[in-house]
C-alpha positions as CSV (number, residue, x, y, z in Angstrom):
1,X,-104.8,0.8,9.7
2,X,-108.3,0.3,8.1
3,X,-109.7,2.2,10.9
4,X,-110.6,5.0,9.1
5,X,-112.3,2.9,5.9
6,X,-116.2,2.5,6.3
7,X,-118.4,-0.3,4.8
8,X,-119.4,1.5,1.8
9,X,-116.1,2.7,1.2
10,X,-115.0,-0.8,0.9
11,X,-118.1,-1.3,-1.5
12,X,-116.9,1.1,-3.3
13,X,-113.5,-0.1,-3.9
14,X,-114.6,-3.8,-4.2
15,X,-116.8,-2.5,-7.4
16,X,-113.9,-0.5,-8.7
17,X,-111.2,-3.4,-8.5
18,X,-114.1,-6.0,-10.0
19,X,-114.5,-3.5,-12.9
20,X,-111.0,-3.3,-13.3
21,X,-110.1,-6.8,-13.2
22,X,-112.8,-8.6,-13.9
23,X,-114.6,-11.7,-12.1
24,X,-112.9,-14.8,-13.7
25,X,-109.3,-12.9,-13.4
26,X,-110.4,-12.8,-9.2
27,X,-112.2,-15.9,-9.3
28,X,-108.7,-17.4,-10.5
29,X,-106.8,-16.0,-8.2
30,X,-108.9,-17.0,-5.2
31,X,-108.9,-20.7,-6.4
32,X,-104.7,-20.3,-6.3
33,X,-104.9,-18.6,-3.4
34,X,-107.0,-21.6,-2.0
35,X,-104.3,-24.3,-3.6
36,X,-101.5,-22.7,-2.4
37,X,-102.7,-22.5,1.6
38,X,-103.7,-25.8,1.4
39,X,-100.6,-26.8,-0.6
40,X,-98.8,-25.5,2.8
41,X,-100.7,-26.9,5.3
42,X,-100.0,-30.2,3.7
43,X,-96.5,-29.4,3.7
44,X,-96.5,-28.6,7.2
45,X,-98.9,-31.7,8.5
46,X,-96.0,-33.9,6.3
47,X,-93.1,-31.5,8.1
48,X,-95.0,-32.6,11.6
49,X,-95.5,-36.4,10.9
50,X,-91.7,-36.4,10.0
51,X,-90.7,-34.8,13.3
52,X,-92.5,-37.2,15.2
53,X,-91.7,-40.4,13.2
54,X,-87.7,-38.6,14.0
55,X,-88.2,-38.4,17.7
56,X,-89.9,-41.8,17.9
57,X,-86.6,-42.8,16.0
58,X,-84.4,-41.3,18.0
59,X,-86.0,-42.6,21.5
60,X,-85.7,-45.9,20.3
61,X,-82.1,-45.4,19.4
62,X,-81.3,-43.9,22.5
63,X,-83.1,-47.2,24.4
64,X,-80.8,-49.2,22.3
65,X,-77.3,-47.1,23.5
66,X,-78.5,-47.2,27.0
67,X,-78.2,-51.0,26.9
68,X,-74.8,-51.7,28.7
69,X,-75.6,-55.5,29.2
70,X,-73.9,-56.8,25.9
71,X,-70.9,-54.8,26.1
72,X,-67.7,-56.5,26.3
73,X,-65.4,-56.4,28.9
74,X,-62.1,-54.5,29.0
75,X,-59.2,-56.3,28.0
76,X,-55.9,-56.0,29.7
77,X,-53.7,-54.9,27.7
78,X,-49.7,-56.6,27.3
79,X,-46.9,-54.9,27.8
80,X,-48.3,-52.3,29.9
């Protein structure tokens, strides 16, 4: 895609868009930028650690079914 772009060319257009916008307006947006990537990797490190603590939950619970020792015997029923 940018095959076909040399460095200066990107110079160029780097001047042209800091002209245009200015450098606080792009210094502004790189610092959202910033906030917003980290903002997701939080998200996604808080997403992980909630998977985890769910599958540690669910093991346990499972363990817990599994446990046929303290289930009561069968009944016979009357009448039948």
């Amino acid at each position: 895609m940018l095959s076909g772009i040399s460095w200066p060319q990107l110079l160029i257009i780097l001047v042209i868009v800091l002209a245009i916008f200015g450098t606080k307006k792009i210094r502004n947006l790189g610092t959202d930028l910033g906030s917003v990537v980290k903002g997701f990797r939080n998200s996604m490190n808080e997403a992980e650690a909630a998977k985890e603590q769910l599958n540690d939950d669910s093991s346990n619970a499972s363990r817990e079914d599994a446990n046929f020792d303290n289930t009561p015997a069968e009944e016979p029923r009357k009448g039948a």
